[in-house]
N, C-alpha and C positions, 0 to 999 in steps of 0.2 A: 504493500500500500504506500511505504513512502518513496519508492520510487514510480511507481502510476503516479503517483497525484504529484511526484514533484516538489514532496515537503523540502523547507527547507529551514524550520526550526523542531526543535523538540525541548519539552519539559519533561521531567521524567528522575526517578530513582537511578542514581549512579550504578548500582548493579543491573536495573533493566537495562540501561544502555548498552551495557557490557556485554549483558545478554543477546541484544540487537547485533551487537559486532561480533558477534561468537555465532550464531545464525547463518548473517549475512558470506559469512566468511567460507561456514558450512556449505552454503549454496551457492561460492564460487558466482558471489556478487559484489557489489558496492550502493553503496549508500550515498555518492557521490553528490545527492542533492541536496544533501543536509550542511548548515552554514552555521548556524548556534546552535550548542546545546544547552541548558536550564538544568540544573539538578542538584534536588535536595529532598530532605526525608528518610538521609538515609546518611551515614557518614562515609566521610569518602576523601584519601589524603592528596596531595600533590601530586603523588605519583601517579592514581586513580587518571585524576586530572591527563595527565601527559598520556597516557596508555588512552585512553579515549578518542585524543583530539588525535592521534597517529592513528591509530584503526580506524575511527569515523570521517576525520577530513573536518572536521570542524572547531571551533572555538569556545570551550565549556567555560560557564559559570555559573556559581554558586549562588544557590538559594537556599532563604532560612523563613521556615514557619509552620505552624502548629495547627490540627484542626481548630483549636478552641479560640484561635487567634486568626478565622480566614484564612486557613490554608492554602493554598502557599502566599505569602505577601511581607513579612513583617521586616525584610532586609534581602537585597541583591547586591550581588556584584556588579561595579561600571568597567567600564571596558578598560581600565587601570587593575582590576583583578587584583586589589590590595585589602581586601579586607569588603564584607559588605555595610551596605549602605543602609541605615534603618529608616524608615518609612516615618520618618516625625510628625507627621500630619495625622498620625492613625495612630500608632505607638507612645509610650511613655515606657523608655526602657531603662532598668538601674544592674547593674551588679553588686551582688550583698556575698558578703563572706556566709557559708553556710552554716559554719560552726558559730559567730557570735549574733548575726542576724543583721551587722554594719554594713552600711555603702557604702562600698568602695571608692577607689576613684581609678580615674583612667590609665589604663596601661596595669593595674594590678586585675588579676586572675579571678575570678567567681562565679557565682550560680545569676544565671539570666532569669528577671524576673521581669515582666510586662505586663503593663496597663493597656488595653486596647481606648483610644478616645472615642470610637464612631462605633462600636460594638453597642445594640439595641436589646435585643431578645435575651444574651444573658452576660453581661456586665460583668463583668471580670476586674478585680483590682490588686496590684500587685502580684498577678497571677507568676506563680514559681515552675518555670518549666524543668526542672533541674538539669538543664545544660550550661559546661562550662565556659566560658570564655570573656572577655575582659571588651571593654571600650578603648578604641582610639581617638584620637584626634583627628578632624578631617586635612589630612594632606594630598589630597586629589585635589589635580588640574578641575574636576567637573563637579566641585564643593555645592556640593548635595548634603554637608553635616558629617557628627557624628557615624562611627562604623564601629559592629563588633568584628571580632578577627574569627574562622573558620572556627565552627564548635572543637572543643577539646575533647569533650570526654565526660560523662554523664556525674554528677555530686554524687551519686551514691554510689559509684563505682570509687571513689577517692580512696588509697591505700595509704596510711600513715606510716612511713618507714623511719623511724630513730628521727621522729619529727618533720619528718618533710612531707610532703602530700605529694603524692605519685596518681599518676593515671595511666592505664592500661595505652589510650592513646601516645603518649607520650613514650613507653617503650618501645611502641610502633613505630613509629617516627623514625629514632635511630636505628634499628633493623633497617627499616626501608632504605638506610641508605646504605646498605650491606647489597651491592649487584646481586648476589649469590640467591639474597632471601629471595628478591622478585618482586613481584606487582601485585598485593594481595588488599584486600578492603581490607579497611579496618574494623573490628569486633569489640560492640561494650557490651 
């Protein structure tokens, strides 16, 4: 179908894509119409990234959002692909240390908690998605605001090692850059 009709975006789960090009590849095709791909819902590293845009032909980025939040919408990636961009107009987003219940401030690490502003039917405030990742400052050419950086790795997944807080993400990370290990999603 995406080659009949000639798509030439896709939103979609970072593993269905995979799935797409693991298929397509099967049946000694291409996908050759496809120009962006959208993908979020599902965690998915750098590498993810790179291994996609070489099989598909395309240019992925990153999306972040929640069913209870309009799924998908609450932050994109701009074509700077530095971090996504939070939707201020809809959003009201904090990061709070999980363990004392403090906000943070920008550039330190925490649990994403959102306010939706235009959310009717059921009002959500300070809602705690427990995913981890911190605010930036907006340093894009296309100053759209504040951005979180790629989720980290889920708060309840946090391992306390001789006081440090570890995430399963985060030992993927450095594997991944093991050629050896390979191209694998990442797992919380």
């Amino acid at each position: 179908m995406i080659k009949d009709f000639g798509v030439t975006a896709i939103h979609c789960t970072p593993s269905y894509a995979m799935h797409l090009s693991e298929v397509a590849e099967e049946m000694d095709t291409s996908l050759d119409s496809l120009k962006t791909g959208i993908f979020g819902a599902g965690a998915w590293s750098e590498s993810v990234r790179k291994t996609l845009e070489r099989r598909l032909g395309l240019t992925a980025y990153d999306s972040y959002g929640l069913s209870e939040l309009f799924e998908p919408g609450v932050a994109f990636e701009c074509p700077e692909r530095n971090g996504l961009h939070i939707w201020h107009d809809s959003y009201l987003v904090e990061i709070i240390d999980p363990r004392t219940g403090e906000q943070l401030s920008d550039g330190e690490q925490g649990e994403l908690f959102v306010t939706p502003l235009v959310k009717e039917a059921m009002p959500l405030l300070r809602y705690c998605t427990g995913d981890v990742t911190m605010l930036l400052e907006d340093s894009c050419l296309c100053r759209r605001g504040k951005k979180i950086t790629r989720i980290m790795g889920r708060s309840n997944d946090m391992l306390v090692i001789r006081g440090i807080n570890v995430f399963p993400s985060q030992i993927e990370y450095v594997l991944l850059k093991i050629p050896e290990v390979g191209n694998q999603f990442m797992v919380y």
